[in-house]
NUMIDREN-286662 format. One record per atom (N, C-alpha, C): atom name; y, x, z; residue in three letters. Coordinates in steps of 0.02 Angstrom, whole numbers. Layout:
// residues N
 site     c2     c1     c3 code
   CA      Y      X      Z  ALA
...
// end
This chain:
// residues 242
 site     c2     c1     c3 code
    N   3245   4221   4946  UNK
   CA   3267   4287   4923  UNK
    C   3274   4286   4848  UNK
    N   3330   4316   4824  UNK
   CA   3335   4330   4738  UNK
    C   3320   4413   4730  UNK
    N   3287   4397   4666  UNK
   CA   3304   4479   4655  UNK
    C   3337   4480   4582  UNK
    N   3351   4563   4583  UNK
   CA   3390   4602   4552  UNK
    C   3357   4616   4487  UNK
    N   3318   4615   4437  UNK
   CA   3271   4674   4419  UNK
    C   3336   4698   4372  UNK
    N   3306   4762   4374  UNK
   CA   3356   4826   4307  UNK
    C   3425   4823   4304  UNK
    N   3445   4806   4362  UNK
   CA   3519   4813   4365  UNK
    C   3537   4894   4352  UNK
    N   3583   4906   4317  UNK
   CA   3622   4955   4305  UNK
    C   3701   4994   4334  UNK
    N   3689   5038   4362  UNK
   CA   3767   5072   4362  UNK
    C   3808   5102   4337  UNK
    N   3867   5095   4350  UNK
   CA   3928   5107   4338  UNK
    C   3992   5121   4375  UNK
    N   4040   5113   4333  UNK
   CA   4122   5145   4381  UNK
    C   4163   5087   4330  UNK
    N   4187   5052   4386  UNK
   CA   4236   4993   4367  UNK
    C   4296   5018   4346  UNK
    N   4320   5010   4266  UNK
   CA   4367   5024   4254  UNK
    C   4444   4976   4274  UNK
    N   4407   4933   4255  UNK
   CA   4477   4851   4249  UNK
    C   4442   4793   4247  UNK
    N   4447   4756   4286  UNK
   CA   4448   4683   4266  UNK
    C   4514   4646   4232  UNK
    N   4533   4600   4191  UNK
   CA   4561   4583   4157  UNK
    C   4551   4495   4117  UNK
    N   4582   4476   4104  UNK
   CA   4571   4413   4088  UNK
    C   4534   4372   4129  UNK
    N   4537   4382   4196  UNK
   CA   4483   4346   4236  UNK
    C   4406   4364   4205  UNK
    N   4378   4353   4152  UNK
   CA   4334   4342   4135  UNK
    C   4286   4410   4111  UNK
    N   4323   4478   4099  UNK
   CA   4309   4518   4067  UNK
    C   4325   4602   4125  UNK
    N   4276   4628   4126  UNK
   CA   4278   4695   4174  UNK
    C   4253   4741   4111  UNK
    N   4303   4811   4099  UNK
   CA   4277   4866   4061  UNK
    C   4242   4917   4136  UNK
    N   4179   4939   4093  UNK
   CA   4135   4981   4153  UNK
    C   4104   5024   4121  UNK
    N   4124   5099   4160  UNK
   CA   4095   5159   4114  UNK
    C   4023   5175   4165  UNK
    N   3968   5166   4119  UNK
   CA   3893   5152   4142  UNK
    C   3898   5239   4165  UNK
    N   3835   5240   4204  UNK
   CA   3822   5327   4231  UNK
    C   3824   5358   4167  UNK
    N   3772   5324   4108  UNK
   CA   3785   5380   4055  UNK
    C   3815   5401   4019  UNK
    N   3886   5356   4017  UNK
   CA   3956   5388   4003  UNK
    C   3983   5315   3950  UNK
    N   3949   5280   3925  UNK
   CA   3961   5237   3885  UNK
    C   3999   5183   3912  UNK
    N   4043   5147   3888  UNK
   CA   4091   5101   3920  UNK
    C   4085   5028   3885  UNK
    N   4068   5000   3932  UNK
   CA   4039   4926   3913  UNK
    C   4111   4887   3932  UNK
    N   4083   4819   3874  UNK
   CA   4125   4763   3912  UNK
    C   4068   4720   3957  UNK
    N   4111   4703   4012  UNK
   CA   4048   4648   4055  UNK
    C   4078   4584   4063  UNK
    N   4021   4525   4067  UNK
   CA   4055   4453   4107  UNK
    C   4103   4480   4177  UNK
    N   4118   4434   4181  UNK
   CA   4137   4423   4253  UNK
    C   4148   4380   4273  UNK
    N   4070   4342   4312  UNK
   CA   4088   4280   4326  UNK
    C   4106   4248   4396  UNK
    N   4184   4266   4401  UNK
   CA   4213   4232   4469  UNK
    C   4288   4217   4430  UNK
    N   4306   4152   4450  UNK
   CA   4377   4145   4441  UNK
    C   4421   4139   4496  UNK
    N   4397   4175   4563  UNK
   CA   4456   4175   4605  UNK
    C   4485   4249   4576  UNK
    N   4516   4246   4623  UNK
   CA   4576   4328   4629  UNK
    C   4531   4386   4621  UNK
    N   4508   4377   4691  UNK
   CA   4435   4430   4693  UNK
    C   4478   4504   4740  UNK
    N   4507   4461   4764  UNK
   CA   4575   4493   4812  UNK
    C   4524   4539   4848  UNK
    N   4522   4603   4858  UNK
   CA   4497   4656   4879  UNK
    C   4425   4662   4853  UNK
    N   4392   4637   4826  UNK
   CA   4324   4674   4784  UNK
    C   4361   4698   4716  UNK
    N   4412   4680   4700  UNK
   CA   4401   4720   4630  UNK
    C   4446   4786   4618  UNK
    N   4420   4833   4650  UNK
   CA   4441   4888   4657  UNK
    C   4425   4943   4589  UNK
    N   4452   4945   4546  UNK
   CA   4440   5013   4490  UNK
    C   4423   5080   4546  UNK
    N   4388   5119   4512  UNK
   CA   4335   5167   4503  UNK
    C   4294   5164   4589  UNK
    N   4277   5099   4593  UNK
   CA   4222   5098   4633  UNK
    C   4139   5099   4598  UNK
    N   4108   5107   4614  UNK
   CA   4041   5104   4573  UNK
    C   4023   5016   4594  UNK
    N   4001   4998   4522  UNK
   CA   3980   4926   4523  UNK
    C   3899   4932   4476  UNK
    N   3891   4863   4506  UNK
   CA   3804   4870   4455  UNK
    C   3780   4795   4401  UNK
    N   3766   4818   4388  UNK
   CA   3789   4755   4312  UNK
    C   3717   4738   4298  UNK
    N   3697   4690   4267  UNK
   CA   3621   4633   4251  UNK
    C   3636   4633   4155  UNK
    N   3593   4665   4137  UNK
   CA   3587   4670   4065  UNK
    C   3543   4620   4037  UNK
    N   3565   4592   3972  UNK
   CA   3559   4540   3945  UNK
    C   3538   4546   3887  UNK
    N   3460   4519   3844  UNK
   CA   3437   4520   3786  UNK
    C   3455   4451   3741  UNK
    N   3498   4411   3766  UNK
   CA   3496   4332   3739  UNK
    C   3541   4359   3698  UNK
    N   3527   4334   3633  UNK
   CA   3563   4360   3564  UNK
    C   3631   4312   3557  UNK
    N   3615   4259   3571  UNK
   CA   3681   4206   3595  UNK
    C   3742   4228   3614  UNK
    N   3724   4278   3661  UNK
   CA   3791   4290   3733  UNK
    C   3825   4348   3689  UNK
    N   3889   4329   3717  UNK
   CA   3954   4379   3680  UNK
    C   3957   4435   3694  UNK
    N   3921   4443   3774  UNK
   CA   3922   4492   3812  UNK
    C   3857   4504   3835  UNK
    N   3842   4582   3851  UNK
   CA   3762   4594   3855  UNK
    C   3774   4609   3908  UNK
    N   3813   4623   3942  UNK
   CA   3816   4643   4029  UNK
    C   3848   4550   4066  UNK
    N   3819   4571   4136  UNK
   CA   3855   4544   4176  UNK
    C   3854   4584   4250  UNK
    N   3943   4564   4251  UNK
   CA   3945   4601   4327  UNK
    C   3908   4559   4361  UNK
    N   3881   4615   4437  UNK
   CA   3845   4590   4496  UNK
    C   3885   4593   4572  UNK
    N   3870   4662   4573  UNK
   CA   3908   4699   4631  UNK
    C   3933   4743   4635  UNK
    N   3984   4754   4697  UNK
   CA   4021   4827   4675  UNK
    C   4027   4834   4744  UNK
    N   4020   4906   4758  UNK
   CA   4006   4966   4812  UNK
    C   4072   4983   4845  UNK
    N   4073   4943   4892  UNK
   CA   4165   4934   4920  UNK
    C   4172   5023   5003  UNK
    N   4223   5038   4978  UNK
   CA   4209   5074   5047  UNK
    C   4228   5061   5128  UNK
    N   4214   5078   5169  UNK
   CA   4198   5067   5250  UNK
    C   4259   5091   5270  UNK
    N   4291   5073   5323  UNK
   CA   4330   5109   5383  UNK
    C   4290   5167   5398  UNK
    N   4233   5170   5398  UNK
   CA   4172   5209   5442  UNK
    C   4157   5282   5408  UNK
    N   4192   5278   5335  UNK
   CA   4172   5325   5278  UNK
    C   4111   5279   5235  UNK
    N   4061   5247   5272  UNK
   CA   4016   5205   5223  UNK
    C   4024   5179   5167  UNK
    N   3993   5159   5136  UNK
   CA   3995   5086   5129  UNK
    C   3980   5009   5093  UNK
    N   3978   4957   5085  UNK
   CA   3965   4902   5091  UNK
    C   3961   4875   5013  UNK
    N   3910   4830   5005  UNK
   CA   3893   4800   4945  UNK
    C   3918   4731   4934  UNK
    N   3967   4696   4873  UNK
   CA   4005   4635   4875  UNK
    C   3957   4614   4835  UNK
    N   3961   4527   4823  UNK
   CA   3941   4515   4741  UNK
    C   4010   4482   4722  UNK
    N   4003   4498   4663  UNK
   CA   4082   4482   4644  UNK
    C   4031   4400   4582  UNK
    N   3976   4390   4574  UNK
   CA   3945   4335   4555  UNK
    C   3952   4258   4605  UNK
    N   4011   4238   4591  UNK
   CA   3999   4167   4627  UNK
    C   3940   4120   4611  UNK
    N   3920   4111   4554  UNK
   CA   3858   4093   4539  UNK
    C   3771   4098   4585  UNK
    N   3807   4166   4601  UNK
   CA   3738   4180   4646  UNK
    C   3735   4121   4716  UNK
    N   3794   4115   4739  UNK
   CA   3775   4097   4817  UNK
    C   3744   4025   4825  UNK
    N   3767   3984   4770  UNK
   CA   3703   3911   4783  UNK
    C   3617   3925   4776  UNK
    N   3624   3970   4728  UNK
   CA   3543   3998   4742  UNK
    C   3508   4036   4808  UNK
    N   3570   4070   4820  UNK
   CA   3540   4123   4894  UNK
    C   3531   4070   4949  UNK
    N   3598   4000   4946  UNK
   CA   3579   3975   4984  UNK
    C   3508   3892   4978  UNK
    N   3522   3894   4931  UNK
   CA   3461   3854   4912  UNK
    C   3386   3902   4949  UNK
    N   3399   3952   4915  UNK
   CA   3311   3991   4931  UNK
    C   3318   4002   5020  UNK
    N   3371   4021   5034  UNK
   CA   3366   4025   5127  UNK
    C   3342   3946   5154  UNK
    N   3390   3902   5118  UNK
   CA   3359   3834   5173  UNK
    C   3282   3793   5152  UNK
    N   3255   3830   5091  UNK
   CA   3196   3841   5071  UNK
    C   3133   3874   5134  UNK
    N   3140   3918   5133  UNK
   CA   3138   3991   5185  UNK
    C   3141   3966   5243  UNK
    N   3187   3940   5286  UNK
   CA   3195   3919   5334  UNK
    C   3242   3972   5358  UNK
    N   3267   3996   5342  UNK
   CA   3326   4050   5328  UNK
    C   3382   4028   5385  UNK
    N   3437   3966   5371  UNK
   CA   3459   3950   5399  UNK
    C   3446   3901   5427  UNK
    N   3421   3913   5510  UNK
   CA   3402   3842   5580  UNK
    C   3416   3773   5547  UNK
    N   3496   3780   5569  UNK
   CA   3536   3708   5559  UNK
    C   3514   3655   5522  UNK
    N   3480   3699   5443  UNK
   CA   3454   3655   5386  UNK
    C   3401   3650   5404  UNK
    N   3358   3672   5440  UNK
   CA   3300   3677   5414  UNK
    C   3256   3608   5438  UNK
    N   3205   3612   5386  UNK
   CA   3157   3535   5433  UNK
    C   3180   3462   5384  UNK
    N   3216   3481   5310  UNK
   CA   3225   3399   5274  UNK
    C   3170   3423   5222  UNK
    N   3157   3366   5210  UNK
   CA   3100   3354   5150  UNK
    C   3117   3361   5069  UNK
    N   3185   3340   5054  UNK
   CA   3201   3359   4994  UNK
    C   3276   3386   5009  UNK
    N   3296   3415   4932  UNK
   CA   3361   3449   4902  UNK
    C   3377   3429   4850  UNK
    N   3431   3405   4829  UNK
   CA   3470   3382   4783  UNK
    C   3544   3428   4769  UNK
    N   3535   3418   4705  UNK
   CA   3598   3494   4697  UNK
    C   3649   3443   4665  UNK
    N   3714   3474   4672  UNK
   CA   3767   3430   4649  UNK
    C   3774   3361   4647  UNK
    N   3815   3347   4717  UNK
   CA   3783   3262   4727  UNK
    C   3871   3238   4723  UNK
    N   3875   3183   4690  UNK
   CA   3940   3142   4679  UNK
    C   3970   3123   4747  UNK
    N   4046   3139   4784  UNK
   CA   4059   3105   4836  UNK
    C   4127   3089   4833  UNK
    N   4156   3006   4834  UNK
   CA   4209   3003   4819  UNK
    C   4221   3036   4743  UNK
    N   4271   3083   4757  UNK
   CA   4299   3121   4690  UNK
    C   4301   3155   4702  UNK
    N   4252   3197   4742  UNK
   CA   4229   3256   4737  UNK
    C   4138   3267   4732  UNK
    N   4131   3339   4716  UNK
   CA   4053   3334   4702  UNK
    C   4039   3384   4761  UNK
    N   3992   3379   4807  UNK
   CA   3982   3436   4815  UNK
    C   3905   3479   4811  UNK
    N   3882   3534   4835  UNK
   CA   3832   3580   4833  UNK
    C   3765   3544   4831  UNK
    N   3745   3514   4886  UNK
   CA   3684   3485   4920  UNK
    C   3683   3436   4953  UNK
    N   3649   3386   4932  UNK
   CA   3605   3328   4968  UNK
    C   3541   3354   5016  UNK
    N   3533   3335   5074  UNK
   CA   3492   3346   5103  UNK
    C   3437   3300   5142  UNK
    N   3392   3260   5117  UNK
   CA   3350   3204   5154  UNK
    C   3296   3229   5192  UNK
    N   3287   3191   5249  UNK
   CA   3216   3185   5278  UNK
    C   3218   3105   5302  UNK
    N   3146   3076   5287  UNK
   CA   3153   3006   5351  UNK
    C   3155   3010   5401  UNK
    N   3155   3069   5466  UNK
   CA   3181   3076   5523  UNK
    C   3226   3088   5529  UNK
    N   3242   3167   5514  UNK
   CA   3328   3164   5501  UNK
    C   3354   3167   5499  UNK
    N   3373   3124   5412  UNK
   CA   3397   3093   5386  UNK
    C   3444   3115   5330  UNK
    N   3501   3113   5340  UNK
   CA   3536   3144   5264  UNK
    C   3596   3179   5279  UNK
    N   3596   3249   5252  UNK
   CA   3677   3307   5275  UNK
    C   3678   3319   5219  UNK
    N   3756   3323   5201  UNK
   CA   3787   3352   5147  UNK
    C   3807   3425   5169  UNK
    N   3822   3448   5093  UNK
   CA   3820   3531   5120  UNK
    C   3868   3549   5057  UNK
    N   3913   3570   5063  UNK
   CA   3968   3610   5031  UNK
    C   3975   3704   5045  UNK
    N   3944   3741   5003  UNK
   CA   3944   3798   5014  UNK
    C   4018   3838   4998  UNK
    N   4037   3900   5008  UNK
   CA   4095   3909   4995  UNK
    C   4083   4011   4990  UNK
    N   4082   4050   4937  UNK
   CA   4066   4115   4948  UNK
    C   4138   4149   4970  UNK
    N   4116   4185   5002  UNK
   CA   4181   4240   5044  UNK
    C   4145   4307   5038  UNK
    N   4212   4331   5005  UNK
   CA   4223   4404   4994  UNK
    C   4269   4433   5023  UNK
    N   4318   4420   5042  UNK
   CA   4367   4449   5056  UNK
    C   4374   4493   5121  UNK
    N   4387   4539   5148  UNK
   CA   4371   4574   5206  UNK
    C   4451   4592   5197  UNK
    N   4474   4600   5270  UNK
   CA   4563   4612   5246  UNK
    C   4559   4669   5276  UNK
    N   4621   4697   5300  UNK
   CA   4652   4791   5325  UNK
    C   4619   4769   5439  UNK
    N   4609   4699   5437  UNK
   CA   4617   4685   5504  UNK
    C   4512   4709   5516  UNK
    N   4487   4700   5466  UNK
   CA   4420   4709   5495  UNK
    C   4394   4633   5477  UNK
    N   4415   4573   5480  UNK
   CA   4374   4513   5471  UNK
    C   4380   4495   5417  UNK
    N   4355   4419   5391  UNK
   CA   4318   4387   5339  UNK
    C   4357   4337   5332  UNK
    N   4403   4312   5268  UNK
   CA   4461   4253   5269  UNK
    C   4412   4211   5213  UNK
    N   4412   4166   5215  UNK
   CA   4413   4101   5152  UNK
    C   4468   4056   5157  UNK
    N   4504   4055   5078  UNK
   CA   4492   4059   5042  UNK
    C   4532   4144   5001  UNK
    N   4530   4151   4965  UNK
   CA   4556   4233   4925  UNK
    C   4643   4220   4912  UNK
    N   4633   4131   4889  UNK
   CA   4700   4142   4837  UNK
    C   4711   4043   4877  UNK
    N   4776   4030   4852  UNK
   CA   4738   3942   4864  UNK
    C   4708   3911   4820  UNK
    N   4687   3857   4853  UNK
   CA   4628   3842   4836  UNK
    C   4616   3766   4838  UNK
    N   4652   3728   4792  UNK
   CA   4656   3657   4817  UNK
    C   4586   3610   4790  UNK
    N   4543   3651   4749  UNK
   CA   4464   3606   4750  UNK
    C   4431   3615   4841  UNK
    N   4439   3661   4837  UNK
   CA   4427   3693   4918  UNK
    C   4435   3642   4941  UNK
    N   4496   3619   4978  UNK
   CA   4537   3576   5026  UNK
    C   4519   3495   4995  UNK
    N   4498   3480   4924  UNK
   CA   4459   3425   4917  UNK
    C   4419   3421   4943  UNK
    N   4355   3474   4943  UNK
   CA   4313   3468   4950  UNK
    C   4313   3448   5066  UNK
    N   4354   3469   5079  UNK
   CA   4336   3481   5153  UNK
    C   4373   3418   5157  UNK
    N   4402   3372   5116  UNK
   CA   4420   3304   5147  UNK
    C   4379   3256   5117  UNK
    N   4312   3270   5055  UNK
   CA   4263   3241   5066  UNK
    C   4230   3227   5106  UNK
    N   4199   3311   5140  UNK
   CA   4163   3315   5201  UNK
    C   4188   3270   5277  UNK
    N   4254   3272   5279  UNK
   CA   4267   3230   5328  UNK
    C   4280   3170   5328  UNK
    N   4289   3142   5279  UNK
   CA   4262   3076   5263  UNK
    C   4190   3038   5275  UNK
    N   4168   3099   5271  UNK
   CA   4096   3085   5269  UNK
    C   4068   3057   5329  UNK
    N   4087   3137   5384  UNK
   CA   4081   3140   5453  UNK
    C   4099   3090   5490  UNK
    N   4192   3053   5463  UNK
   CA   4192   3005   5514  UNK
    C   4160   2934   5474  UNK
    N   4108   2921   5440  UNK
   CA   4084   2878   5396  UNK
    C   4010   2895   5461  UNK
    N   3998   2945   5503  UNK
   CA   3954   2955   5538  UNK
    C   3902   2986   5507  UNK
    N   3901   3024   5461  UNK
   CA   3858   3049   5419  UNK
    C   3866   3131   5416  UNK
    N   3806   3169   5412  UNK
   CA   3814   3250   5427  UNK
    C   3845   3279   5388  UNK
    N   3885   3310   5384  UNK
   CA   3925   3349   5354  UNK
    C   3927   3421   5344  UNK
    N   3918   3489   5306  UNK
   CA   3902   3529   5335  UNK
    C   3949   3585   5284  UNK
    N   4001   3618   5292  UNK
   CA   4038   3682   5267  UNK
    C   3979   3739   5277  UNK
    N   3958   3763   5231  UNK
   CA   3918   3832   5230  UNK
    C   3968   3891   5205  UNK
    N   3987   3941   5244  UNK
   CA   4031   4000   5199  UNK
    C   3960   4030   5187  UNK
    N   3965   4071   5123  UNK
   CA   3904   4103   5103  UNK
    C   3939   4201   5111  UNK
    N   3942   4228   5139  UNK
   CA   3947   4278   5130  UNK
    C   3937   4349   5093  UNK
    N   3965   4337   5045  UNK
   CA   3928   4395   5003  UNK
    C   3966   4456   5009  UNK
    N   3945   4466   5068  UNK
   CA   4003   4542   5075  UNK
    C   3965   4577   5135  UNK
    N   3912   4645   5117  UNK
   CA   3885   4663   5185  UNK
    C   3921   4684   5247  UNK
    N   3970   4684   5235  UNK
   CA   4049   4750   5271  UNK
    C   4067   4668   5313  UNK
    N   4078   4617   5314  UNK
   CA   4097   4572   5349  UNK
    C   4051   4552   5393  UNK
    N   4076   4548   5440  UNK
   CA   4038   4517   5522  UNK
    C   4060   4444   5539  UNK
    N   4130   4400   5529  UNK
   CA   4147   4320   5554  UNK
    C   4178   4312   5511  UNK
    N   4186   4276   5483  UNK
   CA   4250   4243   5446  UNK
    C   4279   4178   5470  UNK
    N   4340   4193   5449  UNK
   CA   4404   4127   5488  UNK
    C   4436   4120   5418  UNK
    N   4483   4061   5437  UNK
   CA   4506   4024   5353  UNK
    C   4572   4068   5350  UNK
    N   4577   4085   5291  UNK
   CA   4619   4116   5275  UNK
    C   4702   4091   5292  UNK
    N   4730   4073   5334  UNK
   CA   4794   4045   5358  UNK
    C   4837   4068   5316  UNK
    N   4840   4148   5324  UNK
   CA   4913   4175   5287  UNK
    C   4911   4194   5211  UNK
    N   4830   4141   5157  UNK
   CA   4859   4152   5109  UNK
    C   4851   4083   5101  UNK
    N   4835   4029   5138  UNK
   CA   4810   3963   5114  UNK
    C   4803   3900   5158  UNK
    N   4868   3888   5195  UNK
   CA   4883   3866   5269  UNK
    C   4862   3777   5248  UNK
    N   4877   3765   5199  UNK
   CA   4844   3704   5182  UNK
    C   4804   3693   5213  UNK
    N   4740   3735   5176  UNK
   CA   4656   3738   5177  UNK
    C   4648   3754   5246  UNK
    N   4700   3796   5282  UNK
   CA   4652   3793   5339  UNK
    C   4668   3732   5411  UNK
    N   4731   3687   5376  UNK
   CA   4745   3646   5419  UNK
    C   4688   3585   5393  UNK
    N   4680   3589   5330  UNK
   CA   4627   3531   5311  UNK
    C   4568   3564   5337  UNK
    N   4547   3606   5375  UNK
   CA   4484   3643   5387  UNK
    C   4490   3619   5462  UNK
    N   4524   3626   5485  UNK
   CA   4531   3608   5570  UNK
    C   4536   3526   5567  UNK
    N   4568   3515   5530  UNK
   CA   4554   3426   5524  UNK
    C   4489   3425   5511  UNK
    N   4429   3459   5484  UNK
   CA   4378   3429   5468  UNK
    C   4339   3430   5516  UNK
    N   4332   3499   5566  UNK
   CA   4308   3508   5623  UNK
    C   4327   3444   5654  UNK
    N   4382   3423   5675  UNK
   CA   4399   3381   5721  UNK
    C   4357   3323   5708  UNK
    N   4350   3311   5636  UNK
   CA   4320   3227   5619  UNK
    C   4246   3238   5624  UNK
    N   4213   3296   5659  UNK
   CA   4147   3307   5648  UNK
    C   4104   3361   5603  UNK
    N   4155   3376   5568  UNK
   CA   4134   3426   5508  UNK
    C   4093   3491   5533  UNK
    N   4024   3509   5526  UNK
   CA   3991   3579   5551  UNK
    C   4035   3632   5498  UNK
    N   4038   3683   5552  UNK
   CA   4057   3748   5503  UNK
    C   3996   3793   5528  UNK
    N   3981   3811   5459  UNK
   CA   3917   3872   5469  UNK
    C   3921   3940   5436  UNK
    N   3910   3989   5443  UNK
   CA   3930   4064   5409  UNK
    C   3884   4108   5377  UNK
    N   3839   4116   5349  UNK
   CA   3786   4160   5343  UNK
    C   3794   4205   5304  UNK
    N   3765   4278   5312  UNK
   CA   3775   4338   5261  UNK
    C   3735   4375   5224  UNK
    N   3744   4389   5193  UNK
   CA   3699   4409   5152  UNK
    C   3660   4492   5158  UNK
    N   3608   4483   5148  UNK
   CA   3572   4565   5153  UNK
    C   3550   4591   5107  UNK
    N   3554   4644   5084  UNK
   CA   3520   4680   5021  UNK
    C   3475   4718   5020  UNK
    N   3429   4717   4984  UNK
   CA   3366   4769   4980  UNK
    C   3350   4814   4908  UNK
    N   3357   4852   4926  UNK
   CA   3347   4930   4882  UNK
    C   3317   4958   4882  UNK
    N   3282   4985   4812  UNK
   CA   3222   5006   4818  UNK
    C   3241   5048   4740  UNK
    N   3249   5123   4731  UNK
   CA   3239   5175   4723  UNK
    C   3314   5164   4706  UNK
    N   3362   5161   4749  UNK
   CA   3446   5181   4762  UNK
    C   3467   5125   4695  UNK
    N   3416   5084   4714  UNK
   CA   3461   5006   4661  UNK
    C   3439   4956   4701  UNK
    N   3513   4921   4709  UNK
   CA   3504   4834   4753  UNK
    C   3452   4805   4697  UNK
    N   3393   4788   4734  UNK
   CA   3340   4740   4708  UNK
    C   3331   4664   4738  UNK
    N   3360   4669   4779  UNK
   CA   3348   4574   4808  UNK
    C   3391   4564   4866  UNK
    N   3433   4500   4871  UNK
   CA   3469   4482   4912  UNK
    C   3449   4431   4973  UNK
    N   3447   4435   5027  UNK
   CA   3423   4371   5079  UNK
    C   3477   4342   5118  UNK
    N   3511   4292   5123  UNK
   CA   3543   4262   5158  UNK
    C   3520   4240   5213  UNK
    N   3503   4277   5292  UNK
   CA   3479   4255   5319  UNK
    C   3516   4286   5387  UNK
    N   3592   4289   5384  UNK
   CA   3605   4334   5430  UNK
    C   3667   4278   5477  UNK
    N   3661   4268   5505  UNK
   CA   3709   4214   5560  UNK
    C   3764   4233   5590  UNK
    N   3819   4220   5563  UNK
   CA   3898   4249   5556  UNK
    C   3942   4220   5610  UNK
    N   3968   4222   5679  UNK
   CA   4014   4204   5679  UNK
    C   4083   4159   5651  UNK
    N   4091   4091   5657  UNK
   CA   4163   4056   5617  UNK
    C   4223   4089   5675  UNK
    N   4256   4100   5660  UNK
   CA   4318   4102   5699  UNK
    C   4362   4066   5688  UNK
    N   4412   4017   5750  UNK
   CA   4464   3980   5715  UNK
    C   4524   3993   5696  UNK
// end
């Protein structure tokens, strides 16, 4: 589990430069914030949704905010909490297969972060002397479309499509292989590969299945405690669809 502490709200004015979101805080003041995702961010980044931002004392940083999450709305009238932080999901999923969070992983003796493969790197090394050794390539999904489900990737995505012809290299090398989508979107229930924005990726995605490749889905949960997200758990078991 991660937590939140003193996150702050706001109303998303613009994101811009990839890198930069203006956000007018509840008390009326209008910040600049990080924003650290460089996909599209194809349906979380919605202006005047309420978003909640992680304030920063390091005298270093250019910027004293960073975006977190933003408060997307429901078919239902509800609604649903994104993180628009790609950063977050190797941690959520590090602390779940910690946890025992997610089955599949669970039961190796060590973790290794960013492991060299071919010419690609990916997420996690995974050992035990029983067994034995799975690679693990995480992948965060946000995107929820007008249909109700969960696409990866947002935009294309050709590190993506490296990365899943590492993994199957791997697989038919006879070695575990493992695609994690990390879900950071409470409003999504399965996700399937995004075909109609990234037909590449999802034909190199079905090639990977075929050579052995696991696909795994997990989502994320939030906990709140006095009407502010305070800690996230990835421990929720998603549906892949093909």
């Amino acid at each position: 589990m991660m937590t939140y502490p003193g996150l702050v709200p706001g109303m998303l004015l613009r994101r811009y430069k990839r890198f930069l979101a203006d956000v007018r805080l509840d008390s009326g003041e209008e910040v600049v914030a990080h924003c650290p995702n460089t996909g599209s961010m194809k349906a979380v980044n919605v202006p005047g949704c309420r978003v909640w931002l992680s304030p920063s004392n390091n005298p270093k940083r250019k910027l004293g905010w960073t975006w977190e999450w933003i408060e997307l709305p429901e078919p239902d009238g509800g609604t649903a909490l994104a993180s628009v932080h790609t950063g977050r999901a190797n941690r959520w999923v590090e602390s779940a297969i910690e946890a025992g969070d997610i089955p599949p992983l669970s039961g190796y003796r060590t973790l290794k972060r960013e492991v060299k493969v071919g010419e690609a790197r990916l997420d996690f090394r995974l050992d035990d002397p029983e067994k034995g050794v799975a690679y693990v390539e995480v992948k965060q999904v946000t995107l929820k479309e007008a249909d109700g489900h969960g696409y990866f990737p947002d935009s294309v995505s050709v590190r993506g499509t490296k990365h899943l012809h590492a993994l199957a290299a791997l697989a038919e090398q006879g070695k575990r292989a493992v695609l994690l989508f990390c879900v950071a979107h409470e409003g999504i229930a399965d996700v399937a590969p995004a075909t109609h924005i990234d037909p590449t990726y999802a034909a190199a995605l079905a090639d990977a299945v075929e050579a052995g490749v696991e696909v795994l889905a997990y989502g994320v949960t939030v906990e709140w405690q006095q009407g502010v997200p305070a800690a996230a758990r990835l421990a929720r078991a998603l549906p892949v669809r093909g």
